[in-house]
N, C-alpha and C positions, 0 to 999 in steps of 0.2 A: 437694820434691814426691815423690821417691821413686817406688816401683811404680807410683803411682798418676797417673805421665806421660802413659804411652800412650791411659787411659783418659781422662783429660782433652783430650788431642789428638784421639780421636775425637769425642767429645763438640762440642769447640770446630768440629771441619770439621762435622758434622752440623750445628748452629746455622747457622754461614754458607751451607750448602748448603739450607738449607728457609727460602725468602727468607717465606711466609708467619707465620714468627714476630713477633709485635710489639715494637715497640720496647721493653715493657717486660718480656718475657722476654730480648730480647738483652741489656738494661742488668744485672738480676737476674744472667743466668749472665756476664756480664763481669766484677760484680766480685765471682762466685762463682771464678773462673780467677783472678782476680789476687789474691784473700786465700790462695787456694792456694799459687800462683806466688809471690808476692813477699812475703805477709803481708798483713794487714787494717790495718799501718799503714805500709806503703812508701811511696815518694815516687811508684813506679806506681799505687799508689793514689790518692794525694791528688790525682796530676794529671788522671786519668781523674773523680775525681770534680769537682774544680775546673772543667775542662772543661764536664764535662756542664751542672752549675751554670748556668755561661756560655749556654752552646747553649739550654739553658731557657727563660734571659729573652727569647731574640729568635729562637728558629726552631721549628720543628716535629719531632713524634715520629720522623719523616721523618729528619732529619740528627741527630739522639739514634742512632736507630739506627744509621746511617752514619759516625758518629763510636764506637759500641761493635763494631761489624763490623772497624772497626778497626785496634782495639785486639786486638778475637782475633784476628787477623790477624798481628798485631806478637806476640803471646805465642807463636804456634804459630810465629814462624820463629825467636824467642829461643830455644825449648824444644827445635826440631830442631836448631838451630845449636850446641846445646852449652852454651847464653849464662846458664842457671840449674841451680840446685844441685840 
């Protein structure tokens, strides 16, 4: 991820901080952060998309969103913690 942490970390708190974003800008910059973070074919990835998948068939944009809030949530404590490259 390189330089371009801090800027992804602001990025990721702003999303979570302006609850008017829709579900489908949260989903988009979620697995804009995690092809960052981990690659566009990590096991972060697949599960977040697996997941979503799931949540599809049986709930609402509602819990998509709450299910990618997250997920940034979980990348921004791996990426302060030290937890990626």
């Amino acid at each position: 991820m390189g330089n371009a942490a801090e800027a992804w970390l602001k990025r990721a708190k702003a999303v979570l901080a302006e609850s008017q974003h829709s579900a489908a800008e949260n989903i988009q910059f979620t697995v804009s952060l995690l092809a960052a973070t981990y690659g566009a074919q990590s096991p972060q990835m697949d599960a977040f998309t697996t997941a979503l998948k799931h949540i599809a068939q049986r709930a609402s944009d509602f819990t998509q969103k709450r299910h990618s809030e997250g997920v940034i949530r979980n990348v921004i404590a791996e990426i302060e913690g030290g937890l990626t490259r």
